[in-house]
MILUMKE-41656 format. One record per atom (N, C-alpha, C): x, y, z; residue in one letter. Coordinates in steps of 0.001 Angstrom, whole numbers, plus 500000, padded with zeros to 6 digits. Layout:
N
XYZA
...
// end
This chain:
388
629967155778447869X
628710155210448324X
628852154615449723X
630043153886449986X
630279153471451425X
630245154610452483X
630570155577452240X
630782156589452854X
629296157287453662X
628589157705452225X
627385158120452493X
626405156959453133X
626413155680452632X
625686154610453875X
626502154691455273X
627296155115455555X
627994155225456937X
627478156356457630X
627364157287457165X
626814158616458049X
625498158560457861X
624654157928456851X
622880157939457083X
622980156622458500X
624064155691458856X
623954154979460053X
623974155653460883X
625076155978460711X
625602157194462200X
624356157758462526X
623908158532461734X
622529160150461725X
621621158927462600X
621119157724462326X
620271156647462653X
620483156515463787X
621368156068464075X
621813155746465683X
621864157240466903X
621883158303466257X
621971159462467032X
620734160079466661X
619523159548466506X
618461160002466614X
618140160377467880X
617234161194468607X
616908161266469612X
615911160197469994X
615578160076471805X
614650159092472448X
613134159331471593X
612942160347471327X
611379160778470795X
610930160305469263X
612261160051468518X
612030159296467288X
611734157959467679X
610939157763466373X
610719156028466731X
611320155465465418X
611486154039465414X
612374153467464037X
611609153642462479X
610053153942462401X
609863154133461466X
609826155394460663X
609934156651461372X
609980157571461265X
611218158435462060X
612890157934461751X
613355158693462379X
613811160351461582X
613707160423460441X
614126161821459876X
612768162685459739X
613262164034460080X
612087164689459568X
612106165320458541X
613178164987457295X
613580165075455904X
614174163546455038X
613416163238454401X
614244161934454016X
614215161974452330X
615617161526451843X
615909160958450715X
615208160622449985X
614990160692448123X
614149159690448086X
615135159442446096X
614630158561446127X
615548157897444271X
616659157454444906X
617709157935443435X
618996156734444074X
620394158514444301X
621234158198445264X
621890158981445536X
623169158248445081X
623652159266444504X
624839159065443949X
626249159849443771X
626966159389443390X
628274160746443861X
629204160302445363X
630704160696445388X
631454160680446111X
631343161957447081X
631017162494447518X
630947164080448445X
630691163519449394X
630274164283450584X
630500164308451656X
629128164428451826X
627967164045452805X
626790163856453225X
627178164618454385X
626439165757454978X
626377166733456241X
624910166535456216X
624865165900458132X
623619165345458523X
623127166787459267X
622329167282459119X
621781168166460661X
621964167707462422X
621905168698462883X
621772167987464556X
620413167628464758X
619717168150464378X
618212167253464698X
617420167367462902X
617416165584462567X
616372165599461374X
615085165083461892X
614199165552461161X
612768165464461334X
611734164964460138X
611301163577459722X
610928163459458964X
609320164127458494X
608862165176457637X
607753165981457841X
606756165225456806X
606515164041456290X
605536163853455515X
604793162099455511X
604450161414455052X
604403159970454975X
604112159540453606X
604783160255452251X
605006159797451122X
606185158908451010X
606328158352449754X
606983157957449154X
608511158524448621X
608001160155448545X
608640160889447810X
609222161975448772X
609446162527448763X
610966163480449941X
611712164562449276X
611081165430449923X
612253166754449216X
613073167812450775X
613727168491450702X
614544169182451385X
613537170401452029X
613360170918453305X
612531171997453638X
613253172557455013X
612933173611455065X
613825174514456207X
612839175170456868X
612790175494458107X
611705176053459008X
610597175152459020X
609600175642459843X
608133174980460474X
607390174833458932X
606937173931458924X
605190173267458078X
604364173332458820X
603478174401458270X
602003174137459331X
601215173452458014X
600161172701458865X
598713171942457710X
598025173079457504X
597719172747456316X
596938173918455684X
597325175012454678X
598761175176455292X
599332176580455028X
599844176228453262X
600038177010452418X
601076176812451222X
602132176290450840X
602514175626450408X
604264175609450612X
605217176285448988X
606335176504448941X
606703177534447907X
608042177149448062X
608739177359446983X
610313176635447009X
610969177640447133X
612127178024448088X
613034179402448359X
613953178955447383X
614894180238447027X
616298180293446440X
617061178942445998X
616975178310447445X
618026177469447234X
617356175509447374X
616044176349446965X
615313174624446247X
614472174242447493X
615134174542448620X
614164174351449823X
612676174488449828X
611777173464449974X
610200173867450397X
610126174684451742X
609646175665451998X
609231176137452980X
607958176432452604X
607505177076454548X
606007177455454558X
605916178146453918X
604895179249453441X
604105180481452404X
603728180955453045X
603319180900454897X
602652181408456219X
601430181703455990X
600506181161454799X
599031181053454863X
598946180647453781X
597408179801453587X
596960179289452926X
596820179408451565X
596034178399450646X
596895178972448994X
595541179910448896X
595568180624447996X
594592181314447256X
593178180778446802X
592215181589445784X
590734180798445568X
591476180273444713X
590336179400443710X
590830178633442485X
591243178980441671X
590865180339441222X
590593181204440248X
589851181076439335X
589980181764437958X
588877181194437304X
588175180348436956X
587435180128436598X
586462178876436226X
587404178503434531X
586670177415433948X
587713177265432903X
586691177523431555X
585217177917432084X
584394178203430858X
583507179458431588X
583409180341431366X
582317181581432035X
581167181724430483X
579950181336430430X
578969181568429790X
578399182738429747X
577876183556429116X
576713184702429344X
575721184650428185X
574298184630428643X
573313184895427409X
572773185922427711X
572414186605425898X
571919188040426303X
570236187370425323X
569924187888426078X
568188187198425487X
567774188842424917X
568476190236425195X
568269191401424828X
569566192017424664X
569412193020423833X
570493193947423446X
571102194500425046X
572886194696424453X
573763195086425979X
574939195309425019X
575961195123426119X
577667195267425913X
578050194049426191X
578930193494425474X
580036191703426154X
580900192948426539X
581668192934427439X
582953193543428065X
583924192190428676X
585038192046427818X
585368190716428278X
585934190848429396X
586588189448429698X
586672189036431756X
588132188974431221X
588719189525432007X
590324190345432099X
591246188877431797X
590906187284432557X
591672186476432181X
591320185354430852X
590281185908430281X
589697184845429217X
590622184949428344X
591034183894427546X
592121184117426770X
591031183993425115X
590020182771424932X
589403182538423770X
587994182713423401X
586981183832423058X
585558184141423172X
585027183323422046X
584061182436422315X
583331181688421292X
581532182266421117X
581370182604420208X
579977183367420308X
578634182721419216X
577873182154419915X
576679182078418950X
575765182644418835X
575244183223417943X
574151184037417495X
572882183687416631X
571446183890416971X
570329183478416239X
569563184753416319X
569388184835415012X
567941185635414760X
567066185647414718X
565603186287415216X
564196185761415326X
563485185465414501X
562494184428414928X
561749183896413797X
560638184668413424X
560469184241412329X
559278185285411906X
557916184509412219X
556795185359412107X
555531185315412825X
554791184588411925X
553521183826412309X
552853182927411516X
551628183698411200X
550863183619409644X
549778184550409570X
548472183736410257X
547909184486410215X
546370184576410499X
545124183648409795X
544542183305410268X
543708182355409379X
542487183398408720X
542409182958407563X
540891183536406807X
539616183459407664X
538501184224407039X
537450183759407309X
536804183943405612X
536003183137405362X
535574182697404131X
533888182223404093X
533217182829402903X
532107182092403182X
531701180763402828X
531004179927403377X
530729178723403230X
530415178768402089X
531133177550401554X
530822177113399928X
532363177435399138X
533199178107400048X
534452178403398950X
535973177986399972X
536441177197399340X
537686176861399628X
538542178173400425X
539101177712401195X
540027178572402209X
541934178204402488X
542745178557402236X
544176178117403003X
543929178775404444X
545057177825405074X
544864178212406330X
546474179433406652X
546616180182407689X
547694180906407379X
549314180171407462X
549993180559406688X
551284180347405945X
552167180491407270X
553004179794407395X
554320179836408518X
555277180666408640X
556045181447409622X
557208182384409931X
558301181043409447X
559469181492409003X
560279180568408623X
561486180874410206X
562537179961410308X
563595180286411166X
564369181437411131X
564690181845412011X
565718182872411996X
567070182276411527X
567767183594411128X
569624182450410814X
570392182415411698X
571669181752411857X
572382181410412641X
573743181795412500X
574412182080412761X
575621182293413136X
576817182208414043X
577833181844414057X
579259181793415006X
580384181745414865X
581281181951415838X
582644182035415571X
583539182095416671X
584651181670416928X
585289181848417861X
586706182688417452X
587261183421418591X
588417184864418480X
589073184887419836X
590153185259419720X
591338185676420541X
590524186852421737X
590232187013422916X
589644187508423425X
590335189108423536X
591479189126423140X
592007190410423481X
592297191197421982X
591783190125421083X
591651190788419747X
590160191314419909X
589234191557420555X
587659191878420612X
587788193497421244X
588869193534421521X
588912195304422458X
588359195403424130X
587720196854424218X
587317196785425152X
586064196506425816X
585307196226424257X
584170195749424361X
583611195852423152X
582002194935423288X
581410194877422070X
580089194776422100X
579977195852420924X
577890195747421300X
577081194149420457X
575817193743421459X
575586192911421185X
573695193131420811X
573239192732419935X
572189192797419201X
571106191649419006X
570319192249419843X
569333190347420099X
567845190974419143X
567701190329418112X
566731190552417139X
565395189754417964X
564126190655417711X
563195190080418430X
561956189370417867X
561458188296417993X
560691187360417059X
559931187982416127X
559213187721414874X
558340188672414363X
556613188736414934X
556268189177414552X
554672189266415204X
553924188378414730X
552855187947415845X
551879186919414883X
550731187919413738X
550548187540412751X
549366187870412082X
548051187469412623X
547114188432412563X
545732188459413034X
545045187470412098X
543930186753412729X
542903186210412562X
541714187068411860X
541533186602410547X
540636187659410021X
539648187757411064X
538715189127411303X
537781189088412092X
536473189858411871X
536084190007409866X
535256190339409395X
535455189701407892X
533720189118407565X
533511188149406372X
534008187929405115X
534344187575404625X
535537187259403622X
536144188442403377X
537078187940404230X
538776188359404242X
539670187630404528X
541098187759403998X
542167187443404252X
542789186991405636X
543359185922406462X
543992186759407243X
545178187400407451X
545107187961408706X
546615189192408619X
548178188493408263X
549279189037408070X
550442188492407661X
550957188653408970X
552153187704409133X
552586187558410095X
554016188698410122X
555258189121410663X
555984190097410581X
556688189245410001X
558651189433410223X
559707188787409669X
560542189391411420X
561090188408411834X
562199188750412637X
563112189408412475X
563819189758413835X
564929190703413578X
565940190435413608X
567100190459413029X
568605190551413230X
569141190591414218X
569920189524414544X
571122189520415970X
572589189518415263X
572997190505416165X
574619190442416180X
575357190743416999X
576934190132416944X
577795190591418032X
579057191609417160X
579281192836418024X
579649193575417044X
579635193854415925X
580856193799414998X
580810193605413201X
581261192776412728X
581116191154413734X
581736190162413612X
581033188992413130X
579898189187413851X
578800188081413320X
577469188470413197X
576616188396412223X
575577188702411923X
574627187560411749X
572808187181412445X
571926186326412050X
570775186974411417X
570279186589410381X
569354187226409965X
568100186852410570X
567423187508410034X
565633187330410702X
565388186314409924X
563776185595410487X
563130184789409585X
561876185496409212X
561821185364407743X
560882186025407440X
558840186026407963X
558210186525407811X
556903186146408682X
555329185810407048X
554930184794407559X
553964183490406501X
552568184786406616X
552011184491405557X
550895185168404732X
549682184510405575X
548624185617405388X
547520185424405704X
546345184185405339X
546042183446405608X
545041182561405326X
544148183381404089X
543923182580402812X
543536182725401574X
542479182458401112X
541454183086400230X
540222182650399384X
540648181654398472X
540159180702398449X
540364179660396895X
541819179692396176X
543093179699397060X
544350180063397148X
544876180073397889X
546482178795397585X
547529178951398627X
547781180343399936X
548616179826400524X
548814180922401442X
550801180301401742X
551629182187401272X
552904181644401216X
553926182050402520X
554793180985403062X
555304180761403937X
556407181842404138X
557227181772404956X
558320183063405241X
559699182477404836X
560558183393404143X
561707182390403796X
562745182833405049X
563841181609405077X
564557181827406456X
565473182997406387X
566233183220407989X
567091183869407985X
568488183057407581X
570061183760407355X
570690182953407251X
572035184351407848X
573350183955407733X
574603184529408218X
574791185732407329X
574243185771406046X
574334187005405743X
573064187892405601X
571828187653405387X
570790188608405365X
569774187889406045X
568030188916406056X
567068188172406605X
566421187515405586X
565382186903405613X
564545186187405119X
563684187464404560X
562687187087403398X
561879187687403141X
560465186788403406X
559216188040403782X
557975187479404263X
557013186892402814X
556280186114403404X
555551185976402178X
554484186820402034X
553394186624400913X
552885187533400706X
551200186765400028X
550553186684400211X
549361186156399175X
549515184640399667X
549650184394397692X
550126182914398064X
551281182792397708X
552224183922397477X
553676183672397291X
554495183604398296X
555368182796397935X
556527182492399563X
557433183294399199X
557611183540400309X
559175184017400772X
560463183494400453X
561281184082399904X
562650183934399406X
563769183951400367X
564727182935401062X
565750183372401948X
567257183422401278X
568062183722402000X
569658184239401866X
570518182866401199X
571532182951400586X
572786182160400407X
572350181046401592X
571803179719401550X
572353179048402173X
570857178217403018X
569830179203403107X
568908179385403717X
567790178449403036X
566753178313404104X
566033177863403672X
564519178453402770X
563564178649401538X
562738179311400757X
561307179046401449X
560470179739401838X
559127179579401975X
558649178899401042X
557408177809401420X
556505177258400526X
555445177975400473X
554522177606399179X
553293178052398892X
552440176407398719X
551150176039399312X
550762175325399407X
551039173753399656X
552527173669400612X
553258172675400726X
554155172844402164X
554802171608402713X
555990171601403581X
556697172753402804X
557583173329403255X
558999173984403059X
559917172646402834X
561133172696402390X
562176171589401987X
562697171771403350X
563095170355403865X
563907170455405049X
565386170684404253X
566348171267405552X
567617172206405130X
568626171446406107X
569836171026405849X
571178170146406463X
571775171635407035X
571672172454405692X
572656173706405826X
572646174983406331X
571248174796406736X
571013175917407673X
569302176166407785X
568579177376408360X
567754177156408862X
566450177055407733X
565294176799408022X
564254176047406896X
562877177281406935X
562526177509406367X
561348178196405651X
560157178109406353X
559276178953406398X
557649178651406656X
556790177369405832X
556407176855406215X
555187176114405630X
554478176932405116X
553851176889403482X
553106177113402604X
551204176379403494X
550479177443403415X
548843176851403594X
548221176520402269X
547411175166402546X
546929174344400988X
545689174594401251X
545185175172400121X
543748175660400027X
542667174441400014X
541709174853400923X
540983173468401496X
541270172112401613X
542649172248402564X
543538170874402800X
543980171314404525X
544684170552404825X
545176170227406274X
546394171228405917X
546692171759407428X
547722172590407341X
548920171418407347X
549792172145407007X
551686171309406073X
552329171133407425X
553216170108407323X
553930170170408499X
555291170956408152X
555896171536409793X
557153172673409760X
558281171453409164X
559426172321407898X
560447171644408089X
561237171176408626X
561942170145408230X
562945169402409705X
564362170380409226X
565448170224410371X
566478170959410058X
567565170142410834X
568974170047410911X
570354169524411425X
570661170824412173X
570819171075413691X
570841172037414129X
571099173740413733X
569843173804412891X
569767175425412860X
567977175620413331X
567500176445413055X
566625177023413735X
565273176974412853X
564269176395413041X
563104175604412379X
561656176361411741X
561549176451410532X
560238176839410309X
558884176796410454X
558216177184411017X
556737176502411921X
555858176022410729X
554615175954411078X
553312174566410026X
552529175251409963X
552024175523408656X
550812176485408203X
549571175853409265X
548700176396409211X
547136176579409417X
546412175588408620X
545035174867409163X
544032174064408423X
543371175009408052X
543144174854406368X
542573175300405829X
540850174382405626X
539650175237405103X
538014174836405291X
537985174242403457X
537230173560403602X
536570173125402451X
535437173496401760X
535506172911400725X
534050173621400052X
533073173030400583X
532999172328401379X
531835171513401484X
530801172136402333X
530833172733403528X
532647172851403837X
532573171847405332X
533815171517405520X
534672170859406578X
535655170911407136X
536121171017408419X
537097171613409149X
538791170674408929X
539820171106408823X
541188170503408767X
542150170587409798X
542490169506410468X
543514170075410963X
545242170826410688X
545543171333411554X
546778172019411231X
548115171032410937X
549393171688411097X
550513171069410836X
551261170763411802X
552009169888411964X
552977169774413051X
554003170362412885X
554530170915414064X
555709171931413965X
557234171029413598X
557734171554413311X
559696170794412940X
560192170430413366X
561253169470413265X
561884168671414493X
563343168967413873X
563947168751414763X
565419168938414729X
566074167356414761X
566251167122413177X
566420165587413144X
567980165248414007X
568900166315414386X
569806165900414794X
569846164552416532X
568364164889416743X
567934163894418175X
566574163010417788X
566834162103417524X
565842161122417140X
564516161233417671X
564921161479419067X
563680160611420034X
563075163150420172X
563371163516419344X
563214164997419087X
562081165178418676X
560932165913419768X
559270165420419549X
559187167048418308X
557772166700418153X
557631167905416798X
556626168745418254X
556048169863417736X
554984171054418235X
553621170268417547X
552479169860418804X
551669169395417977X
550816170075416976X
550238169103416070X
549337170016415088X
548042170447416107X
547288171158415632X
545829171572416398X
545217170948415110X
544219170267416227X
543224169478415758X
542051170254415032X
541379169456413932X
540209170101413770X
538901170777414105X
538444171506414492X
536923172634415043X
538047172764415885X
538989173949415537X
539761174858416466X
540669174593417094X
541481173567417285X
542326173207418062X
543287174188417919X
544294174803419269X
545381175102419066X
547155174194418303X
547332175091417982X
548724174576417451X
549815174604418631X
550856173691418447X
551769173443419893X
552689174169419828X
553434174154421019X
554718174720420773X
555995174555421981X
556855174471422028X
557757173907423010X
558548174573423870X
559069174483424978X
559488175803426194X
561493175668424856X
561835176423425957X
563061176549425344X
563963175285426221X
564741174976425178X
565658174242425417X
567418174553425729X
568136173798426560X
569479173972427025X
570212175062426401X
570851175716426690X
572042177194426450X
572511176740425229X
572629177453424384X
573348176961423343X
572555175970421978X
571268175602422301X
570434174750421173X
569282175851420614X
568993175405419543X
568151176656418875X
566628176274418727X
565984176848418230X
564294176374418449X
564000176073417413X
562692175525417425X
562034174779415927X
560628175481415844X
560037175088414668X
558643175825414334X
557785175523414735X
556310176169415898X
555114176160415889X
554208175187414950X
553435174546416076X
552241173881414911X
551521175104414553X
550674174137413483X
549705175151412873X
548248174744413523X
547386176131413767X
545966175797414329X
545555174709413547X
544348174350413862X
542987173846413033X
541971174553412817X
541111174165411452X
540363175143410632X
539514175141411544X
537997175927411176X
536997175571412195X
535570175941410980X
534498175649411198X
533046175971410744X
532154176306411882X
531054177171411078X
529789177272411790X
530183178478413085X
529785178445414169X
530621179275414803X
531774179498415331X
532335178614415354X
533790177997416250X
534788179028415537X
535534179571416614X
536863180189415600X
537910179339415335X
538478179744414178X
539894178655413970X
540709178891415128X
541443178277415315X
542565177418415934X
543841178567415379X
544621179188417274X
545871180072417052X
547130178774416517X
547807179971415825X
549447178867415265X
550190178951417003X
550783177727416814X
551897178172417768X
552947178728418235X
553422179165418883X
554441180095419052X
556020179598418482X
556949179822417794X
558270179302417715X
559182179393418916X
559568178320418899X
560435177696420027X
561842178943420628X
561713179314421354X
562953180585421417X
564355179112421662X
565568179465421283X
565535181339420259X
565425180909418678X
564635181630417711X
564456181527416314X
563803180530415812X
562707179772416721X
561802179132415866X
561163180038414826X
560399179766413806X
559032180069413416X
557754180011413888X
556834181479414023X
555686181314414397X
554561179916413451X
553765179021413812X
552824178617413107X
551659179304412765X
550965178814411264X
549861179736411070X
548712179415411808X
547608180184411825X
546319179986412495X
545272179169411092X
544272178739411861X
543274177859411030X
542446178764410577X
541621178798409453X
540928179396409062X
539575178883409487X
538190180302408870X
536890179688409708X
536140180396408410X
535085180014408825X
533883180336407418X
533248181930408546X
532627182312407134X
531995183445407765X
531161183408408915X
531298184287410125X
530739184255410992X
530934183988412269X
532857183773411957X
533453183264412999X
534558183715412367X
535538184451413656X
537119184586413103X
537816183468413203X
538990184190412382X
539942182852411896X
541021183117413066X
541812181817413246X
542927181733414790X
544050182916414041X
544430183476415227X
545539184180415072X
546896182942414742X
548062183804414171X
549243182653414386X
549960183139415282X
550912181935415244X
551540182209416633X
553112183152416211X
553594183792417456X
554774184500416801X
556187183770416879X
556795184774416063X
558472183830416073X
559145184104417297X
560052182876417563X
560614183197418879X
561914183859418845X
562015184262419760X
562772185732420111X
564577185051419289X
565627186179418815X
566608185845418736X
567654185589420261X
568739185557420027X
569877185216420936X
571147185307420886X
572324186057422399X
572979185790421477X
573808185111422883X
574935183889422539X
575351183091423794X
577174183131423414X
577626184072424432X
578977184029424589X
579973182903425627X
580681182554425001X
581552181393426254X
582800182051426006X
583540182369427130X
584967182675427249X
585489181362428106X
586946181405427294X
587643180042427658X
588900180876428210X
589142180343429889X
590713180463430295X
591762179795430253X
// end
């Protein structure tokens, strides 16, 4: 140790005029040095940094440039600058329509969610004055699905399948009749890996009789539509169409059409814990007769301050419905119109929230006036994230 403090003096004192005392090396030491050997100073040191910390480097440092450790531990230059960043550490893609995922050459983990479309809300009756009416029955949610995989276990690619909302049902638009049924959504998938089912599509507004809701989609099949005043039946897990009632709200996955109550206010859409929401039947007319309003669409209890689709008010109001929300969150159900009398037409359902709300039903109207169309289910989805 005496030794080596003797020649870092020496090296000190034989600095050149151009060093100054705080900076005389243009390589310096740094921790504790230890060992008997022999310390070999250079003829000219040059201290190249103003850390703390100090490592060994040979040839010119330019600013800017790279630096890269040679053979023998030395930092030297790289003679240009470092490279881009490279990848990002999450690359997203949504397919709002059928395509190919072809994965990105450095993703190492593909996480994929998938929703299927909601089914369509029926149509409101027209009925003659003096006889009870339902208003039309709700599209229930589409199902949901996901999973995450090894990106280089997926191949060279994979087809992807965006199921498209179901149709709204027509507004009856000649004297006692029914109105039209709404469709059932379509199926999304990513390859043969994950499958969402459709939500089924809510029954036509009814004579002196319920009107039945659409049952949901779920991970293994679609929903079935309702029909009359019978509801719709959904998959393992799923949520069942009502007939003259809310649908049951669902923890476990997505929730049913609203059932229309014969000369009553249209039902409100079920609530759901993030899956994809069943819309709110139609106001149904009275015997008296007198106009009802519709249902409020579903909320997604997982966000408190999580507004519903408004109901449509009575003599026609439309039913609400909500734009789409952030990458990756799923939609909720359409209000339901309001009934209407005299000439006024009922009140359209609202549209389901993309991706996989439920359409809401339309309001029904007495003869002489059509009944509101419902609104349709919103479109499926499918949202890939690769992780590097």
């Amino acid at each position: 140790m005496r030794r080596l403090a003797w020649l870092l003096a020496l090296a000190l004192a034989a600095t050149p005029a151009a060093a100054d005392v705080v900076n005389p090396f243009p390589t310096t030491l740094t921790g504790d040095v230890t060992g008997t050997g022999v310390l070999s100073v250079p003829a000219t040191i040059q201290k190249t940094g103003n850390t703390s910390k100090f490592a060994t480097s040979t040839g010119t440092l330019t600013s800017g440039d790279c630096v890269k450790i040679d053979a023998n531990g030395n930092y030297v230059d790289a003679g240009a600058a470092c490279g881009g960043a490279g990848p990002p550490p999450t690359k997203i893609t949504v397919f709002n329509s059928s395509g190919t995922y072809t994965p990105t050459a450095a993703a190492v983990t593909t996480c994929v969610l998938v929703a299927g479309g909601g089914g369509g809300g029926g149509g409101g009756a027209q009925i003659a004055s003096g006889t009870a009416s339902s208003g039309g029955a709700a599209g229930a949610g589409g199902g949901v699905d996901s999973g995450c995989f090894r990106t280089s276990d997926l191949g060279a690619s994979a087809a992807v399948t965006v199921g498209t909302g179901g149709t709204a049902g027509t507004g009856a638009s000649t004297t006692s009749t029914a109105g039209g049924a709404g469709s059932a959504g379509g199926q999304s998938s990513f390859g043969t890996l994950l499958l969402a089912g459709g939500g089924g599509g809510g029954a036509g507004g009814q004579s002196a009789a319920n009107s039945g809701g659409g049952g949901s989609g779920t991970p293994l099949s679609s929903g079935t539509s309702g029909s009359g005043s019978s509801a719709g039946a959904a998959g393992l897990g799923g949520g069942n169409g009502a007939s003259g009632t809310s649908a049951n709200s669902n923890a476990t996955g997505s929730t049913g059409g609203a059932g229309g109550a014969s000369g009553s206010a249209g039902q409100v859409g079920a609530d759901t814990l993030q899956f994809c929401g069943g819309g709110a039947s139609g106001g149904g007319v009275t015997v008296t007769p007198s106009a009802n309003v519709g249902g409020a669409g579903s909320r997604n209890q997982y966000g408190a301050s999580s507004a519903r689709p408004a109901a449509g008010s009575s003599g026609g109001g439309a039913g609400g419905t909500l734009a789409a929300g952030p990458i990756g969150s799923v939609g909720e159900g359409g209000g339901g119109g309001g009934s209407a009398i005299g000439a006024t037409t009922g009140g359209i359902g609202g549209a389901g929230q993309p991706p996989c709300g439920g359409g809401g039903g339309g309001g029904s109207a007495v003869n002489g006036a059509n009944g509101g169309g419902g609104g349709a289910g919103g479109s499926g989805q499918v949202v890939v994230s690769e992780y590097f």
